[in-house]
Backbone and ligand atoms as CSV (ligand in chain L), in Angstrom:
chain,resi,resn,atom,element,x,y,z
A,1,UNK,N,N,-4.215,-39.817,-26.723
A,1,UNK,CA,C,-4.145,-39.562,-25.284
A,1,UNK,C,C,-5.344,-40.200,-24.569
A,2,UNK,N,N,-5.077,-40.606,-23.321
A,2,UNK,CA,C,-5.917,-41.706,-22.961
A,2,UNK,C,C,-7.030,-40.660,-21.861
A,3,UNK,N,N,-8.223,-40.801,-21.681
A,3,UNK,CA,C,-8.867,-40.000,-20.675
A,3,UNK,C,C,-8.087,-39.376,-19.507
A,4,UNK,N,N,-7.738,-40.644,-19.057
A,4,UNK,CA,C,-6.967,-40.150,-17.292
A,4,UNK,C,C,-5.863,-39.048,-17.926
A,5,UNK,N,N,-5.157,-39.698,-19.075
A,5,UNK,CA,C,-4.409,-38.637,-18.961
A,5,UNK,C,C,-4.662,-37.250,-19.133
A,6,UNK,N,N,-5.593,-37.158,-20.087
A,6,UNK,CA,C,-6.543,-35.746,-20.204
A,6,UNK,C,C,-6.974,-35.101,-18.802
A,7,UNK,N,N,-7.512,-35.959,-18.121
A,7,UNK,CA,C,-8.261,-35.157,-16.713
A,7,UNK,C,C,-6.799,-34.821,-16.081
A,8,UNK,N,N,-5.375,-35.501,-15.883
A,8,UNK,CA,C,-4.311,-35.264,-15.404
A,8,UNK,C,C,-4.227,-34.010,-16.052
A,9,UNK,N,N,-3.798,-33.854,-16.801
A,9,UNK,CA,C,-3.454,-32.757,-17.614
A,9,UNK,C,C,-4.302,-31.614,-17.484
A,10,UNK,N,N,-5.438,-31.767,-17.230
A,10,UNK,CA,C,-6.571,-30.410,-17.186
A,10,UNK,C,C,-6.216,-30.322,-15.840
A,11,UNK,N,N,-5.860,-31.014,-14.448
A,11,UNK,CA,C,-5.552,-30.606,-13.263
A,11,UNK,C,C,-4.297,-29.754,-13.225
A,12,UNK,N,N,-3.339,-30.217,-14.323
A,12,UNK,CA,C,-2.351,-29.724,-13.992
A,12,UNK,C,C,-2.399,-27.863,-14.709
A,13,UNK,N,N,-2.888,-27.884,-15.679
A,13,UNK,CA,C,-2.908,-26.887,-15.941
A,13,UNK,C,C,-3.605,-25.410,-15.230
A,14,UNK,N,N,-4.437,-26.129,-14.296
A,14,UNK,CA,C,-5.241,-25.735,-13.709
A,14,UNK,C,C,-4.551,-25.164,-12.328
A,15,UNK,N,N,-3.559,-25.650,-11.868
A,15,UNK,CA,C,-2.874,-25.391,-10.610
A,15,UNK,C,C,-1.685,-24.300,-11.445
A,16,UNK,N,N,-0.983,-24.827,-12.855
A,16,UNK,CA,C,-0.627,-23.671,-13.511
A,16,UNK,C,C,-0.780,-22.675,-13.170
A,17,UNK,N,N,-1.919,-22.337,-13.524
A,17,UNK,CA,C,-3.587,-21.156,-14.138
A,17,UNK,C,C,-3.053,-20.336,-11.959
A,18,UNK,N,N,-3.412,-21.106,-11.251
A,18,UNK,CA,C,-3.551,-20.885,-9.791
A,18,UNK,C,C,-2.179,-20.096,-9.691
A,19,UNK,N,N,-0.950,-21.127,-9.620
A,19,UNK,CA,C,-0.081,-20.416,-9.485
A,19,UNK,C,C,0.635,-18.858,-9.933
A,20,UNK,N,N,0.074,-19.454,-11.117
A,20,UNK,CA,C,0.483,-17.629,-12.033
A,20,UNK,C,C,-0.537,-16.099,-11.284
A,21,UNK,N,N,-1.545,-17.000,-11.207
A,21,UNK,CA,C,-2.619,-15.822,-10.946
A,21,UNK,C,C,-2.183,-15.289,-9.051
A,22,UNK,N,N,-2.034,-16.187,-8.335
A,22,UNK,CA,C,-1.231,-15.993,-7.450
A,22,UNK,C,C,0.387,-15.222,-7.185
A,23,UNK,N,N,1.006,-15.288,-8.322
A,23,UNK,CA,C,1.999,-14.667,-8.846
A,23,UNK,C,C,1.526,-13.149,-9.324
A,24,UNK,N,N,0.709,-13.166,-10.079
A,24,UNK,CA,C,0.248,-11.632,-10.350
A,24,UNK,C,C,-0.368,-10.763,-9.268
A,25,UNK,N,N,-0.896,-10.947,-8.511
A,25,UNK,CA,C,-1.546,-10.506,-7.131
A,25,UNK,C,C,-0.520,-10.538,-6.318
A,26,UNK,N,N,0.860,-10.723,-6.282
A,26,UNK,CA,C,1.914,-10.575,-5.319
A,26,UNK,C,C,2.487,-9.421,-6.352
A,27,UNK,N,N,2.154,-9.471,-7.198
A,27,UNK,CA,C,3.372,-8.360,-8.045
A,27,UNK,C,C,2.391,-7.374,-7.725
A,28,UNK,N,N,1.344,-7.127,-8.026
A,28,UNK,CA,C,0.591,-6.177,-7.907
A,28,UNK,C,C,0.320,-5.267,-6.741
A,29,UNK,N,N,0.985,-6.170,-5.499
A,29,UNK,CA,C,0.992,-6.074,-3.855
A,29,UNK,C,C,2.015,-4.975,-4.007
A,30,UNK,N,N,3.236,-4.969,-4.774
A,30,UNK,CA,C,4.101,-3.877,-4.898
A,30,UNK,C,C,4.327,-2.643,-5.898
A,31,UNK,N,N,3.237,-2.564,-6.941
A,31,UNK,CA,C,3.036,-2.341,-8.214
A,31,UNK,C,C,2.410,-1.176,-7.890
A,32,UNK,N,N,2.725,0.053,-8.714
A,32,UNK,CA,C,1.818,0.776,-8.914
A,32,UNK,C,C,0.539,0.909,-9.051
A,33,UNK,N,N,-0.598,1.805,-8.803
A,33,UNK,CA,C,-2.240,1.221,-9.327
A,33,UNK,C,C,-2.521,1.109,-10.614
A,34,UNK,N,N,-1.754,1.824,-11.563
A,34,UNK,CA,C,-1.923,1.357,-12.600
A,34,UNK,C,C,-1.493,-0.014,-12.973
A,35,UNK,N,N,-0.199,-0.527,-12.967
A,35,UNK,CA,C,0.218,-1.766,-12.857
A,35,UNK,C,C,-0.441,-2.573,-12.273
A,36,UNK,N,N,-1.121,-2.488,-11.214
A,36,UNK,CA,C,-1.429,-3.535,-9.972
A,36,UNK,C,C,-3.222,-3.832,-10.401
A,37,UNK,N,N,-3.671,-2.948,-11.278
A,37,UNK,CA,C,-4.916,-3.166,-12.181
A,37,UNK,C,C,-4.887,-3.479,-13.148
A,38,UNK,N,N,-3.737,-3.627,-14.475
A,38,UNK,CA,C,-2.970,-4.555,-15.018
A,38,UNK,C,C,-2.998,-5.955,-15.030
A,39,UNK,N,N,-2.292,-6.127,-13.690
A,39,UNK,CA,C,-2.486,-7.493,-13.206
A,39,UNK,C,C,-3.469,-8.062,-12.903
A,40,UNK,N,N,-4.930,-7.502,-12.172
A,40,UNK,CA,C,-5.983,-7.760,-12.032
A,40,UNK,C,C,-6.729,-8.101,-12.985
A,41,UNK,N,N,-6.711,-7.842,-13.889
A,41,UNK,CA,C,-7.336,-8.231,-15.225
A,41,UNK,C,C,-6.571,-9.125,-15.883
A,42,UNK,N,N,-5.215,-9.056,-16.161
A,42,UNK,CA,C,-4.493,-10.200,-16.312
A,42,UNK,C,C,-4.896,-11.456,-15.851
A,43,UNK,N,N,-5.237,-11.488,-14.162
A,43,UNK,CA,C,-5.371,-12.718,-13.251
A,43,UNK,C,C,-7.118,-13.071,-13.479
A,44,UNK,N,N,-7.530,-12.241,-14.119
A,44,UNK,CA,C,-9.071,-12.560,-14.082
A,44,UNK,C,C,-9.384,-13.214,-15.658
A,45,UNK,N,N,-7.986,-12.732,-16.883
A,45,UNK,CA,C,-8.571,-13.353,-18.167
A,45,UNK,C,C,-8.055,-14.903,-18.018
A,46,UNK,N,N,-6.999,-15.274,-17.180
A,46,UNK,CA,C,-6.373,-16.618,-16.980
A,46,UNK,C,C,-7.148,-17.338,-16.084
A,47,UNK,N,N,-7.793,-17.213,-14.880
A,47,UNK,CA,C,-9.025,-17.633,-14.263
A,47,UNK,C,C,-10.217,-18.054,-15.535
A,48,UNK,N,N,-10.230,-17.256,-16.320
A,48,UNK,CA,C,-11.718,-17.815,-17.222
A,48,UNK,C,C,-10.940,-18.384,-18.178
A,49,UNK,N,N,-9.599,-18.246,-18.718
A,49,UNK,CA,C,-9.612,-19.164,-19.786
A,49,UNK,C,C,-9.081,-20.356,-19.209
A,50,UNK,N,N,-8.562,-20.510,-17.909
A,50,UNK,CA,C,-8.395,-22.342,-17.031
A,50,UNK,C,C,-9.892,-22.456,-16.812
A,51,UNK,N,N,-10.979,-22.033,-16.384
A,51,UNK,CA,C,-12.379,-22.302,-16.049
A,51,UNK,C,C,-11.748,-22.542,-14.435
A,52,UNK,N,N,-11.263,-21.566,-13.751
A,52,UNK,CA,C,-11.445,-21.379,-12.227
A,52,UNK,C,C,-11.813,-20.559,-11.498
A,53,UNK,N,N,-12.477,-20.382,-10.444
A,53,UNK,CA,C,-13.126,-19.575,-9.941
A,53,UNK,C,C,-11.677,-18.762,-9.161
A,54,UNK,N,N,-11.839,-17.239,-8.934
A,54,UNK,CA,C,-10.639,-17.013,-7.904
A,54,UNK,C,C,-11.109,-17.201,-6.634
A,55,UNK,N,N,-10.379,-17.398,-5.743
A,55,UNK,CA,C,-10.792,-17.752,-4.418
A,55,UNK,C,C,-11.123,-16.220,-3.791
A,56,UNK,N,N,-11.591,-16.294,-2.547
A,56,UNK,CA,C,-12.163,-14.883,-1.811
A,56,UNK,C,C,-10.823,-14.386,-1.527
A,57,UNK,N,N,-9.505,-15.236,-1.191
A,57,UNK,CA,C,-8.703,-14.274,-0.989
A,57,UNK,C,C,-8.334,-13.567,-1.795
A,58,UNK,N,N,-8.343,-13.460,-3.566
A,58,UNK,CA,C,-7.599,-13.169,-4.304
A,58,UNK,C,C,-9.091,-11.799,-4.178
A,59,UNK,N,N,-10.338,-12.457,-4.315
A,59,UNK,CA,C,-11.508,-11.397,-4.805
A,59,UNK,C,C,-11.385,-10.300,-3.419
A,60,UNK,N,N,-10.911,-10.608,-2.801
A,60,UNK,CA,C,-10.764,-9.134,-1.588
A,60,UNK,C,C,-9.765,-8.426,-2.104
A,61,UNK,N,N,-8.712,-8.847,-2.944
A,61,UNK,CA,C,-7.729,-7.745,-3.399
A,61,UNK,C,C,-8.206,-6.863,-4.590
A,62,UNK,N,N,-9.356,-7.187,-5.440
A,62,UNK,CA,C,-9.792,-6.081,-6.521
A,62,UNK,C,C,-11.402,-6.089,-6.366
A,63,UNK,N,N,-11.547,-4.595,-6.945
A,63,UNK,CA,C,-12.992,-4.222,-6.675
A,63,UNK,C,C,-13.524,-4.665,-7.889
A,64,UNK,N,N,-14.701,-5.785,-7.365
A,64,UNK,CA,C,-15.641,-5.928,-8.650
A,64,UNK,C,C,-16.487,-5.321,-9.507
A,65,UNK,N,N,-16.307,-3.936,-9.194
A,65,UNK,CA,C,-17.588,-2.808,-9.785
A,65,UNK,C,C,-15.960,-2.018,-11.069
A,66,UNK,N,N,-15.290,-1.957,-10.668
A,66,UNK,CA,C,-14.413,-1.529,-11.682
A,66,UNK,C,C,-12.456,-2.028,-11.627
A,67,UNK,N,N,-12.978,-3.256,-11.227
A,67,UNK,CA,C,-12.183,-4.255,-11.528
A,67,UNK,C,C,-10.517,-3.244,-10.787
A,68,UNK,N,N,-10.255,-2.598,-10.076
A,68,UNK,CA,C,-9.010,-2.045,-9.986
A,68,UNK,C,C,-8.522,-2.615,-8.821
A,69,UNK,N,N,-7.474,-2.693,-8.709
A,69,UNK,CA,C,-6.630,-3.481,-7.474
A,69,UNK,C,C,-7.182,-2.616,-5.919
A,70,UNK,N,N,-7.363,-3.242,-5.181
A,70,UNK,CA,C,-7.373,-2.637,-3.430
A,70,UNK,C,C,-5.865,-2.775,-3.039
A,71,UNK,N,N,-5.589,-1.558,-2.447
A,71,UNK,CA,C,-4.469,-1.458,-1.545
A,71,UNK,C,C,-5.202,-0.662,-0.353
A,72,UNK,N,N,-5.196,-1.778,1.113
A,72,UNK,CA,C,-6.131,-1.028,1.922
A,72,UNK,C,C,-5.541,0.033,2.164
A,73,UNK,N,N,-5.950,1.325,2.356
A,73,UNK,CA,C,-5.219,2.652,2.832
A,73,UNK,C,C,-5.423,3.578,1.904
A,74,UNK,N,N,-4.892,3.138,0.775
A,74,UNK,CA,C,-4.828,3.913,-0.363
A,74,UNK,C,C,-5.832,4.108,-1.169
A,75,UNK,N,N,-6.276,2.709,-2.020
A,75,UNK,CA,C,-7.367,3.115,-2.871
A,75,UNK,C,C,-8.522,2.367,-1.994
A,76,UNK,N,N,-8.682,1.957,-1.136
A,76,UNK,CA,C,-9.951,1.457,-0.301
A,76,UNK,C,C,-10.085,1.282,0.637
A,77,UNK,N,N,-11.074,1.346,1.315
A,77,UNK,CA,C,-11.196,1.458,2.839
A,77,UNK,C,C,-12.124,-0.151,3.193
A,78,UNK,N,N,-11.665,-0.930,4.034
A,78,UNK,CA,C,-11.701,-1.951,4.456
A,78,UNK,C,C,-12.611,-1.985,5.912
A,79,UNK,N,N,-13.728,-2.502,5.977
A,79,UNK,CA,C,-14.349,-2.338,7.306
A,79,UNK,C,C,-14.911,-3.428,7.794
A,80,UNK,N,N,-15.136,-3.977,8.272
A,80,UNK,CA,C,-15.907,-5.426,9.299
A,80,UNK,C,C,-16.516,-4.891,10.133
A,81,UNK,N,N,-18.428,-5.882,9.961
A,81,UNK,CA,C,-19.603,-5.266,10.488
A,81,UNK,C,C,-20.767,-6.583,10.527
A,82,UNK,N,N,-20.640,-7.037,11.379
A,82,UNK,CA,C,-21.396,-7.847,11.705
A,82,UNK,C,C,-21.060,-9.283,10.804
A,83,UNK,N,N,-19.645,-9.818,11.158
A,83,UNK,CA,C,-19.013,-11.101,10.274
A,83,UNK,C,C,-18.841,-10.290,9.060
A,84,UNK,N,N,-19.165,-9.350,8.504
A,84,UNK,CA,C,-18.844,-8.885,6.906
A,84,UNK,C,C,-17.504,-8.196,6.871
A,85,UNK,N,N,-17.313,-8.328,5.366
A,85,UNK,CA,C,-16.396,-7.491,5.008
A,85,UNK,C,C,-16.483,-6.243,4.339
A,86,UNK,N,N,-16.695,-4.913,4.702
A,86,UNK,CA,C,-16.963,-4.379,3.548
A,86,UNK,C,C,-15.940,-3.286,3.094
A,87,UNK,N,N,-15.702,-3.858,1.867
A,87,UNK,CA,C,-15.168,-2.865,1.265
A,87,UNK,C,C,-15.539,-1.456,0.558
A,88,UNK,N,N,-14.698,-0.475,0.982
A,88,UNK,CA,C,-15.503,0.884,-0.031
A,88,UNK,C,C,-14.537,1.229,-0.899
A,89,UNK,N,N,-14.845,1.189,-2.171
A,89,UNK,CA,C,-13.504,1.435,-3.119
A,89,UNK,C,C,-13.600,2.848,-3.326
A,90,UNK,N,N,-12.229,3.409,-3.547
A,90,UNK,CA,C,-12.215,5.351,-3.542
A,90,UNK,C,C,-12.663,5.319,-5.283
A,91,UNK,N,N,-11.928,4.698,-6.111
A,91,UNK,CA,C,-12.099,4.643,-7.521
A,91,UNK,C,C,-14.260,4.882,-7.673
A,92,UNK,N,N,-14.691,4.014,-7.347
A,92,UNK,CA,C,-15.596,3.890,-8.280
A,92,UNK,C,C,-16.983,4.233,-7.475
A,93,UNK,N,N,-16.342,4.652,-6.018
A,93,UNK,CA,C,-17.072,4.445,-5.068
A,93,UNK,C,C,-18.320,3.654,-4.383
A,94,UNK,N,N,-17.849,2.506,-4.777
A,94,UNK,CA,C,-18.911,1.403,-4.547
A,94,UNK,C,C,-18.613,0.417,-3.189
A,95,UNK,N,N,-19.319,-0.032,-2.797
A,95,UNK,CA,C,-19.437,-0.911,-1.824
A,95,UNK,C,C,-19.273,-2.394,-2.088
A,96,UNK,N,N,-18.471,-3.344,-2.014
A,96,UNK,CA,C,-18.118,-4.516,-1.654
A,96,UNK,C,C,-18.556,-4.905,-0.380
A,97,UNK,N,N,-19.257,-6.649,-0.521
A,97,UNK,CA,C,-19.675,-6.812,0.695
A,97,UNK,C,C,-19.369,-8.399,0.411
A,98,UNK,N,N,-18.560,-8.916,1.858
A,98,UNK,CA,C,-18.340,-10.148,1.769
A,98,UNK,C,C,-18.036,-10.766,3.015
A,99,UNK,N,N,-18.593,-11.895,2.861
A,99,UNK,CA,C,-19.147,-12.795,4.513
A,99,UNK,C,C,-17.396,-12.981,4.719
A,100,UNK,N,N,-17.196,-12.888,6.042
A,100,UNK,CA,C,-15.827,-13.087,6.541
A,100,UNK,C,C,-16.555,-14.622,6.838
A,101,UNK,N,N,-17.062,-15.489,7.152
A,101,UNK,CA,C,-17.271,-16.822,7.759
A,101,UNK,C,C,-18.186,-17.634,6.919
A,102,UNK,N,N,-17.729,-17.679,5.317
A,102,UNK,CA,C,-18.925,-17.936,4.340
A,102,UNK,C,C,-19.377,-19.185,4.648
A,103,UNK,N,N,-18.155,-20.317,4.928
A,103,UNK,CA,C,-18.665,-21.882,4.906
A,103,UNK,C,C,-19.932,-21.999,6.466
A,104,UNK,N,N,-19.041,-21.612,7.462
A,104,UNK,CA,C,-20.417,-21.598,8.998
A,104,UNK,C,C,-21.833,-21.300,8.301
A,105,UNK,N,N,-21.871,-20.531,7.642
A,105,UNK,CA,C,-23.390,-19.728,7.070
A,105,UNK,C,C,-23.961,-20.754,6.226
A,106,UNK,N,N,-23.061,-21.740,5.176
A,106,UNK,CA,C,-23.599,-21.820,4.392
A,106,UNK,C,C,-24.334,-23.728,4.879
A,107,UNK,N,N,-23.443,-23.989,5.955
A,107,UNK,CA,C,-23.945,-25.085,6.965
A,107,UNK,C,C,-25.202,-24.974,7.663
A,108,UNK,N,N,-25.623,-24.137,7.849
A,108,UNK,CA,C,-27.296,-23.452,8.531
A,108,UNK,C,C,-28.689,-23.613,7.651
L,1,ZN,ZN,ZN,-14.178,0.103,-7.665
């Protein structure tokens, strides 16, 4: 196999890796919390074994202190405070905090 085709192939698998994990975070949107934390860990062992980062939209749907799915209402409370996001998860009761306008900030 020739290089290009290798780097082809690592892209493609890689949008794979995206799509599925995108697929699990929609199932999880309807899923029980047990199920829907399931999937969260599911979408987080396929992220590290493609080597991709998840994007902020996917990281606003689970709490990073104990990894369990957010459903705003239910298991977390969702607040915006000065451009932030913060999340308070009921599970583990921890605080999530994340720039709603990361790229503007990171231009300064
Ligand atoms: Zn938590």
């Amino acid at each position: 196999m020739s290089v290009k085709q290798k780097i082809i192939e690592k892209h493609e698998r890689k949008k794979i890796a995206i799509e599925e994990i995108a697929e699990l975070f929609k199932k999880a949107e309807n899923a029980s919390q047990v199920m829907a934390d399931r999937c969260v860990l599911k979408a987080q062992k396929m992220a590290q074994r493609a080597n991709i980062r998840l994007t902020r939209e996917f990281k606003r749907k689970y709490c990073k202190h104990c990894n369990s799915h957010i459903k705003t209402g239910t298991s977390a409370r969702i607040r915006t405070r000065n451009g932030m996001l913060i999340i308070y998860c009921y599970k583990c009761k921890k605080f999530t905090k994340q720039a709603l306008k990361e790229k503007l900030q990171n231009k300064r």
